[in-house]
DSSP file (Angstrom, degrees, kcal/mol; ACC not computed):
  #  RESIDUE AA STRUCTURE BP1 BP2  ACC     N-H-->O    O-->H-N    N-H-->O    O-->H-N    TCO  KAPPA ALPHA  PHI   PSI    X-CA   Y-CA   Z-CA
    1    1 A X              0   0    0      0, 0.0     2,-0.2     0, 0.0    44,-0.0   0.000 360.0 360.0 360.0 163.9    1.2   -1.3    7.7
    2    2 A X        -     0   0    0      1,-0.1    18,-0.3    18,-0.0     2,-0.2  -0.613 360.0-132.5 -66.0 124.8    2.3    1.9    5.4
    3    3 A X  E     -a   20   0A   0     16,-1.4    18,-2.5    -2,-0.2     2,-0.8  -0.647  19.6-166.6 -76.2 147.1    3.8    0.8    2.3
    4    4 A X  E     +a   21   0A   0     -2,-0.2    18,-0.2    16,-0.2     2,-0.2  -0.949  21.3 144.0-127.4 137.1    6.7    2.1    1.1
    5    5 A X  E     -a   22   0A   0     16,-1.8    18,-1.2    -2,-0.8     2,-0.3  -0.466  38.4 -90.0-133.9-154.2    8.0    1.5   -2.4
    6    6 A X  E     -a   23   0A   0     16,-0.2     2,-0.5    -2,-0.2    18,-0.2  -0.946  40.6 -93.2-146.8 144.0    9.7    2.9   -5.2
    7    7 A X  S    S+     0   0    0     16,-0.7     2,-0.3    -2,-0.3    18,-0.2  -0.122  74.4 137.0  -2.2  56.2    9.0    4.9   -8.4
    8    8 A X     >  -     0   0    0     -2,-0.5     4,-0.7    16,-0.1    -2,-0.0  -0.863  62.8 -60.9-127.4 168.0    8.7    1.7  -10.8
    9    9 A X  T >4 S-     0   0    0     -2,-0.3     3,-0.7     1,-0.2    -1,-0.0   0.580 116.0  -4.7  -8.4-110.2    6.2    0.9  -13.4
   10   10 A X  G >4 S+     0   0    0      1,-0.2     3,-3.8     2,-0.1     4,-0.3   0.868 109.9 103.1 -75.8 -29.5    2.2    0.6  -12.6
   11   11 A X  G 3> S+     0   0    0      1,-0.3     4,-0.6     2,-0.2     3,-0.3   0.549  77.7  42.6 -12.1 -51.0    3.5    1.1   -8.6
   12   12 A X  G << S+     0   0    0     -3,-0.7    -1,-0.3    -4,-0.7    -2,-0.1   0.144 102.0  71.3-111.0  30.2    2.4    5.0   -8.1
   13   13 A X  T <4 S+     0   0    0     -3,-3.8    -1,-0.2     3,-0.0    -2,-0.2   0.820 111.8  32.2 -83.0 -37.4   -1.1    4.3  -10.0
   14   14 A X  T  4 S+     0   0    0     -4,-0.3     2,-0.4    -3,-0.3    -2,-0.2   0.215 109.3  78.3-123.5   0.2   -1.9    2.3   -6.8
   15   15 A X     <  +     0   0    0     -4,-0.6     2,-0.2     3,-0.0     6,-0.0  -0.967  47.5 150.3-111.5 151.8   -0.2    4.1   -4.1
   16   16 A X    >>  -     0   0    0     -2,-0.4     4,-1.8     0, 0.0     3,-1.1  -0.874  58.8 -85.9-154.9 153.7   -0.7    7.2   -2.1
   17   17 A X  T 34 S+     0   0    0      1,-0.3     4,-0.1     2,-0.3    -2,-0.0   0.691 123.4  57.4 -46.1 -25.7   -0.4    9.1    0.9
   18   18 A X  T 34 S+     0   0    0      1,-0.2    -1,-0.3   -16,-0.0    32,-0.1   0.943 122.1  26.5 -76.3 -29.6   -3.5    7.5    2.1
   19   19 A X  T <4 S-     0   0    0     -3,-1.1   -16,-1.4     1,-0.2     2,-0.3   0.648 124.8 -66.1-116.2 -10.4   -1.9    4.3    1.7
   20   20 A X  E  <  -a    3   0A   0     -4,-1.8     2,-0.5   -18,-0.3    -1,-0.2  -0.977  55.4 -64.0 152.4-163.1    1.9    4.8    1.9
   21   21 A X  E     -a    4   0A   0    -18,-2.5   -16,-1.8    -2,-0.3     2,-0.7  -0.815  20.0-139.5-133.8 136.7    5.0    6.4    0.3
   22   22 A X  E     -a    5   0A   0     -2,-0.5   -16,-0.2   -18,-0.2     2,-0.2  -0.813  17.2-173.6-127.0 123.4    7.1    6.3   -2.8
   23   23 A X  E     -a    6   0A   0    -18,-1.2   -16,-0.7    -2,-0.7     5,-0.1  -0.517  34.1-110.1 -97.5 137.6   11.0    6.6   -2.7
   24   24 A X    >   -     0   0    0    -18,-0.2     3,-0.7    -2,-0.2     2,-0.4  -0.424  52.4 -80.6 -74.6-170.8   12.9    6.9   -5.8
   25   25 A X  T 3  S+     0   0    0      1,-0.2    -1,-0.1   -18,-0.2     3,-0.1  -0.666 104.0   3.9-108.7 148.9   14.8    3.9   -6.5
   26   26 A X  T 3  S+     0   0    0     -2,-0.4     2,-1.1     1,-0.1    -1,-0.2   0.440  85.2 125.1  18.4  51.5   18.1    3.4   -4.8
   27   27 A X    <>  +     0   0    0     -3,-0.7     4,-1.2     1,-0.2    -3,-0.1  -0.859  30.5 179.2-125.1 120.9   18.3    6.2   -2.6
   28   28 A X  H >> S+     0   0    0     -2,-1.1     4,-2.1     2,-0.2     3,-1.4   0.986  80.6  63.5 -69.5 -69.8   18.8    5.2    1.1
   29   29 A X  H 3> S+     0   0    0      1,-0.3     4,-1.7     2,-0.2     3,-0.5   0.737 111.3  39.2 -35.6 -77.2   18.9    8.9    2.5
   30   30 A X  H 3> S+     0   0    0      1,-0.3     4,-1.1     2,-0.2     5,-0.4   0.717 110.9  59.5 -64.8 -24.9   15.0    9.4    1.3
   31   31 A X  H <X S+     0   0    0     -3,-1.4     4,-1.7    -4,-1.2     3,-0.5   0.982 109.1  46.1 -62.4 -50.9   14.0    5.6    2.4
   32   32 A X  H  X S+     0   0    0     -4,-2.1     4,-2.4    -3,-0.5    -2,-0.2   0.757 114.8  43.3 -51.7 -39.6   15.1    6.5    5.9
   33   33 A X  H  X S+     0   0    0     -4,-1.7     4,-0.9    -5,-0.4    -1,-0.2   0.851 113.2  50.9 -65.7 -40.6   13.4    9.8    6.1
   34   34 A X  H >X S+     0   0    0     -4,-1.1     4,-1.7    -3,-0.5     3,-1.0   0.884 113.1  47.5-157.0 -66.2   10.4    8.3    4.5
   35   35 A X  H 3X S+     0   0    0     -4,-1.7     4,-2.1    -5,-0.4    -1,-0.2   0.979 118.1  43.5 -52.3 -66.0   10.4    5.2    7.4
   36   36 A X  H 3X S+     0   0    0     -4,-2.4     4,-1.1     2,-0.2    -1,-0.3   0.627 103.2  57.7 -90.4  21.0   10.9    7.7   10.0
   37   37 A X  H << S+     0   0    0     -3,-1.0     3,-0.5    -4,-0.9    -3,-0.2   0.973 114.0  58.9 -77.6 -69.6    8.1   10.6    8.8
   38   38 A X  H >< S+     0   0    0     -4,-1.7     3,-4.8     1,-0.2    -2,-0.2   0.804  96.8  45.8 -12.7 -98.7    6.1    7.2    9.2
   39   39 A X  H 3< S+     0   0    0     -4,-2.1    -1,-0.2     1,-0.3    -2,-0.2   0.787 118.3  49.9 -34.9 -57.4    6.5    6.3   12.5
   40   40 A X  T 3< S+     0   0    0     -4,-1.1     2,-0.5    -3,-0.5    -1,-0.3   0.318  76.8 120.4 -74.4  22.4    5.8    9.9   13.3
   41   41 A X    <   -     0   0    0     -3,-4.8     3,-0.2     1,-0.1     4,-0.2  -0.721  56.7-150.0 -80.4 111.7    2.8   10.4   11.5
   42   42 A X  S    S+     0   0    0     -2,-0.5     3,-0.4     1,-0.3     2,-0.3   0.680 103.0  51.9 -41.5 -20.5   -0.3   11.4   13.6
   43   43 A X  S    S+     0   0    0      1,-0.2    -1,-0.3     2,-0.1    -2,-0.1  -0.337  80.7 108.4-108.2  38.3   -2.3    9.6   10.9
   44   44 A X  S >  S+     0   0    0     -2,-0.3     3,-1.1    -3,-0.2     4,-0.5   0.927  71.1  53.2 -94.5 -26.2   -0.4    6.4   11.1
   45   45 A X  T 3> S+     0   0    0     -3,-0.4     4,-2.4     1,-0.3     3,-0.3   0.753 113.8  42.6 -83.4   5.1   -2.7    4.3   12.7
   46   46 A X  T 34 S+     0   0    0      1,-0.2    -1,-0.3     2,-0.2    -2,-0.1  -0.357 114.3  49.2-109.4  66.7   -5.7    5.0    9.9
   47   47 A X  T <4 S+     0   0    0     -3,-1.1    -1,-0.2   -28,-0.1    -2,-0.2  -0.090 110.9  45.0-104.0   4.7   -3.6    4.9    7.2
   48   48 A X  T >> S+     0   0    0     -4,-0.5     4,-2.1    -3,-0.3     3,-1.9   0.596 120.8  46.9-106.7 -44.8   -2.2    1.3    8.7
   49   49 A X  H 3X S+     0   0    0     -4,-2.4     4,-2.0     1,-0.2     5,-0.2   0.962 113.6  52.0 -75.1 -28.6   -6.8    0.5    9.4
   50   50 A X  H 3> S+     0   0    0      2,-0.2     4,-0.5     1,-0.2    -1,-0.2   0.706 105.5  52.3 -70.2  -7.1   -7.3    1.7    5.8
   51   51 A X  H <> S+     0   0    0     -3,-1.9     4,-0.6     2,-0.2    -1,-0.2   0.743 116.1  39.7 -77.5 -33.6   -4.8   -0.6    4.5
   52   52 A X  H  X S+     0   0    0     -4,-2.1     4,-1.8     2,-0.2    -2,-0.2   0.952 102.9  61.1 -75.8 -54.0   -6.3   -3.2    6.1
   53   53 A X  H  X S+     0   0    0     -4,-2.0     4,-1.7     1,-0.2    -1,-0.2   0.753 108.9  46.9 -14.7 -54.1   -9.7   -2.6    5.6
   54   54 A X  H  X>S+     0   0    0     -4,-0.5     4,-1.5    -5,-0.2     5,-1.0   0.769 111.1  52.0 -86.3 -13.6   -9.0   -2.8    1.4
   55   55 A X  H  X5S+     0   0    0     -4,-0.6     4,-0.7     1,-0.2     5,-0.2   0.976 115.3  45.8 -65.2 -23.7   -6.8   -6.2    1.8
   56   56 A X  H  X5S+     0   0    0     -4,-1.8     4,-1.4     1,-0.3    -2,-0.2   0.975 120.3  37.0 -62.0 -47.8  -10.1   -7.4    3.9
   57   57 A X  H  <5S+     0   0    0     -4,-1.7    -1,-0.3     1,-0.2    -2,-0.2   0.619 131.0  25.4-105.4  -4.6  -12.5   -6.1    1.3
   58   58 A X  H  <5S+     0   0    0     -4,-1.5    -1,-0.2     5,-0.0    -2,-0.2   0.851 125.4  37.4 -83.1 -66.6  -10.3   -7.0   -2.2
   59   59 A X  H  <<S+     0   0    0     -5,-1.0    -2,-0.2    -4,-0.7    -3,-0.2   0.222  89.7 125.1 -97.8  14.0   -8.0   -9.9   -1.5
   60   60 A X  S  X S-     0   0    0     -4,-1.4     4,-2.3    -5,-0.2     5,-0.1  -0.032  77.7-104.3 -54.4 179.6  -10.5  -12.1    1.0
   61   61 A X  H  > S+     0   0    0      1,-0.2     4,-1.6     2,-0.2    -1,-0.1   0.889 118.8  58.3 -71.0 -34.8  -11.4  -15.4    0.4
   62   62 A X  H  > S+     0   0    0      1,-0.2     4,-1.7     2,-0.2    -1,-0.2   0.779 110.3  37.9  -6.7 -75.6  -14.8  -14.2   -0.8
   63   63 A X  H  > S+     0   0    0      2,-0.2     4,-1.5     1,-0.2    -1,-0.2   0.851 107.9  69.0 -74.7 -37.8  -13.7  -12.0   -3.6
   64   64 A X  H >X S+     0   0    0     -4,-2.3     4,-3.5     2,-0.3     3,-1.1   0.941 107.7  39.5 -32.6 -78.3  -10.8  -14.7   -4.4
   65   65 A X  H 3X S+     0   0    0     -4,-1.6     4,-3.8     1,-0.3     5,-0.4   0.931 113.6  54.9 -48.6 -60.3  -13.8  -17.1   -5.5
   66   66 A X  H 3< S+     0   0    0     -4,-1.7    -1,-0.3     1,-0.2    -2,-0.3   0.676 108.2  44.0 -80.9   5.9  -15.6  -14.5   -7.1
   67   67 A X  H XX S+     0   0    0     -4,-1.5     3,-7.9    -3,-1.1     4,-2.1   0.902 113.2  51.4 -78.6 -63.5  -12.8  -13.4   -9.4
   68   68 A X  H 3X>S+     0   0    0     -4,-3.5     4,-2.2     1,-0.3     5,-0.6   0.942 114.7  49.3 -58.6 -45.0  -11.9  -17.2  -10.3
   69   69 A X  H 3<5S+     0   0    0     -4,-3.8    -1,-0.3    -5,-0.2    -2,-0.1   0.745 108.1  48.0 -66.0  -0.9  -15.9  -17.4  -11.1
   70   70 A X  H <45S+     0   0    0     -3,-7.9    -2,-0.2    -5,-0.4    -1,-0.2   0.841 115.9  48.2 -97.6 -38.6  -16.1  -14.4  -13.2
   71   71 A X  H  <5S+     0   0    0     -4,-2.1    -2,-0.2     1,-0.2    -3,-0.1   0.880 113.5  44.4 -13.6 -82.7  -12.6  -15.8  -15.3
   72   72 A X  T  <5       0   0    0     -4,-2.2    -1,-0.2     1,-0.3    -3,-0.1   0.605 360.0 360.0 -62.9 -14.7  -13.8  -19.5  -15.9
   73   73 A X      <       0   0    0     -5,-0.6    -1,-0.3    -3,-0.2    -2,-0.2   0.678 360.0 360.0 -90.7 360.0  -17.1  -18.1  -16.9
């Protein structure tokens, strides 16, 4: 799915329009807009398979192990 977050610390190094949207912090008016610009985004379903696609290829079990091995080593 599209993330949506808010304007806080390392947060808008690692988000984008490819990957989602960033709301400033506590304003409801722009969260709503921002939810439904989503839902009507021709691009929603490859920006929902490109999201997936990097959890696959970062946060598998795979890479899991090879992070812990490059640590302890």
């Amino acid at each position: 799915m599209p993330i949506i977050t808010t304007n806080h610390n390392y947060l808008p190094s690692i988000i984008s329009n490819k990957n989602g949207v960033i709301v400033p912090v506590s304003n409801v008016s722009k969260l709503a807009k921002s939810v439904l610009s989503l839902i009507d985004n021709p691009n929603l379903s490859s920006i929902q398979k490109g999201n997936v696609d990097y959890a696959r290829e970062n946060y598998s079990f795979s890479k899991f192990k090879e992070n812990i091995k490059r640590i302890l080593a």
